[in-house]
N, C-alpha and C positions, 0 to 999 in steps of 0.2 A: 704298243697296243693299248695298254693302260692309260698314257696322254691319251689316246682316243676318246675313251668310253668318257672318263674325263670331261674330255669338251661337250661329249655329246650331252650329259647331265648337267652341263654348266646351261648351252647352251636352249636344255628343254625346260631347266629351273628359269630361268629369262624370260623363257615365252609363257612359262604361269606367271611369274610375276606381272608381265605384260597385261597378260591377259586382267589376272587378279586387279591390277590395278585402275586397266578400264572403266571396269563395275563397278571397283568399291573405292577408287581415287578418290570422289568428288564427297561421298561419305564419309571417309576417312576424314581429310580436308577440314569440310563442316564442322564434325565433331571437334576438331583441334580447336577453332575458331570458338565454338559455345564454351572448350575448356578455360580458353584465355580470357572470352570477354566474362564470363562468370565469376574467375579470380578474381579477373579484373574489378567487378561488381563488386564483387565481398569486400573487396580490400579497400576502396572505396567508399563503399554504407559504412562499414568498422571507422574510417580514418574523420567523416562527416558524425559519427555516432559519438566519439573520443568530442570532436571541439564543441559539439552542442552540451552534451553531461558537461563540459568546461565552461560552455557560456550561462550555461544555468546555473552553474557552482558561481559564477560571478554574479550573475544577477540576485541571486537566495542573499551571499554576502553585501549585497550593495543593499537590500534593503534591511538587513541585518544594522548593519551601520546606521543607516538611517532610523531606525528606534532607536538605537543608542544615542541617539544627535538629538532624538525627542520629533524628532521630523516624521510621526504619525500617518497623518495621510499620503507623503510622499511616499514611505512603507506599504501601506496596504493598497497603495496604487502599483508599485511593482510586483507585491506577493500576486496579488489579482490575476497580472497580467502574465506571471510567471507560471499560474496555477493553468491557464487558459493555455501554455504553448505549450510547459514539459509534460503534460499527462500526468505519468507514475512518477516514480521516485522523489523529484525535487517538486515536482508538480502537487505530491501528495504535502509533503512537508511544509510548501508555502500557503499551503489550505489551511492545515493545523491551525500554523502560525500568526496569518491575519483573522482566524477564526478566536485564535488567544489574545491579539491586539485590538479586535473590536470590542470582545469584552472587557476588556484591562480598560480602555477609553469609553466605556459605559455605554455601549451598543446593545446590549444581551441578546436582540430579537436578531440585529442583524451575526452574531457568532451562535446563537442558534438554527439558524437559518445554512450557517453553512456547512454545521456538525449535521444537518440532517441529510443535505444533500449529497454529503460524502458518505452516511450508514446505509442510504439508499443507492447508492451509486455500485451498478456491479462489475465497473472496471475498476474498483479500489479493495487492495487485499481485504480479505475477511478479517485479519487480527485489526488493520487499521481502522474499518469501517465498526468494529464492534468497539472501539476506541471512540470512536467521533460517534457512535451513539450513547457514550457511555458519559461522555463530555455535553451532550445534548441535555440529557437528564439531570445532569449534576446543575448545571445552568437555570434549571427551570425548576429547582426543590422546593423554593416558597412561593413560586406565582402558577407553576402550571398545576393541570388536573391531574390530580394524585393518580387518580383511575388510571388515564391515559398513561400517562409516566410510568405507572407500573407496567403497563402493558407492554411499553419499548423497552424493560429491562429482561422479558422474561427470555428471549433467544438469547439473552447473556447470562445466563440463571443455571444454564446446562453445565452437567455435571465434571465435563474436561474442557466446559470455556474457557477460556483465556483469561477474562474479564471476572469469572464469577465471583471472587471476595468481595471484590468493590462493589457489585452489580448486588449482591446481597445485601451489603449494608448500607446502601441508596435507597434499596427494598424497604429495608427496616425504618427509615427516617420517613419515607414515603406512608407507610404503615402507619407510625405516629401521626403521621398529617391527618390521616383517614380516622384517628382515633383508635385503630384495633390493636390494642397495646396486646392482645393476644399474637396476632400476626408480629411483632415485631420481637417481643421476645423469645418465638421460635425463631425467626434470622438470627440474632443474637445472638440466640445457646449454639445453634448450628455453625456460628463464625467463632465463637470461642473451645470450645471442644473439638472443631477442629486442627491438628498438627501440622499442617500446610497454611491453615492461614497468615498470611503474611504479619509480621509481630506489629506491628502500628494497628493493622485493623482489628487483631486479635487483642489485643488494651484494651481497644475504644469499646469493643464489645461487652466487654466483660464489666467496664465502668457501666457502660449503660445497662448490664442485667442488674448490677448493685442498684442502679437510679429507682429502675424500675419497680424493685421491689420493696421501696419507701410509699 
């Protein structure tokens, strides 16, 4: 009697299954399919994501070499075109970089030019963009407008910037340019009494309060 009931359970489990699967087979199904090609996807953008960060690491290195070989524009025609494909990372890097080799080769407008367009660029980290404005200013301390110049250091002047040592004591030379030997010996005092200031810029400060007070 118990083989019976047995089958009879076997037999009504089957006919839900049946049933069950009618409904919800092609659902089912489906779902499997978006599980696999989805995998599929990732593991493929991952595997295409790996040789491109590779082919950028060779191209950043081929123009690397190429400044060492003195071969200049052959350099800032790949960093260019390298800045132009990877975006971020090595994309940011070959910015920098032909933005440092057009000055190094007596460009200044055109590596100011491209420190600008990357402090203004708001697909470029805030620490690196407050860097390439930082690098803009530095460029421009004996020909640009004091005014102005001070103006693009102030968002780097905050009190937990990144930037701020440096961004103060560009201040101060900016300052002397304008003549207000007042304004610069406040940056000054403020970079040397401070304990965080980095020890290079915290010397030069402190030479420059003795200068000052001749």
């Amino acid at each position: 009697m118990a083989d019976i009931f047995e089958e009879v359970d076997e037999e009504v489990r089957r006919d839900k299954f049946s049933q069950y699967w009618a409904q919800y087979g092609k659902l089912i199904i489906a779902g499997l399919v978006l599980i696999v090609v989805g995998t599929a996807g990732f593991v493929g953008w991952k595997h295409y994501r790996q040789n491109q960060q590779i082919e950028y690491s060779a191209q950043f290195s081929a123009a690397l070499a190429q400044i060492e070989a003195k071969k200049d524009a052959d350099a800032i025609s790949g960093l260019t075109a390298l800045a132009q494909e990877a975006g971020g990372g090595y994309g940011v890097l070959a910015r920098f970089r032909e933005a440092a080799l057009k000055a190094n080769t007596g460009d200044r407008d055109g590596a100011v030019a491209i420190y600008r367009e990357m402090a203004n660029d708001g697909g470029v980290d805030s620490l690196y963009a407050g860097l390439a404005r930082l690098y803009a200013v530095m460029h421009q301390l004996d020909t640009g407008d004091p005014e102005a110049l001070s103006k693009d250091l102030t968002p780097l002047l905050a009190e937990n910037g990144a930037w701020r040592y440096s961004a103060r004591e560009l201040a101060a030379l900016l300052a002397l340019r304008k003549g207000d030997t007042e304004a610069a010996r406040k940056d000054y005092t403020q970079l040397a009494d401070d304990p965080k200031t980095p020890a290079g810029i915290r010397a030069r400060a402190a030479e420059m309060l003795q200068a000052l007070k001749i």
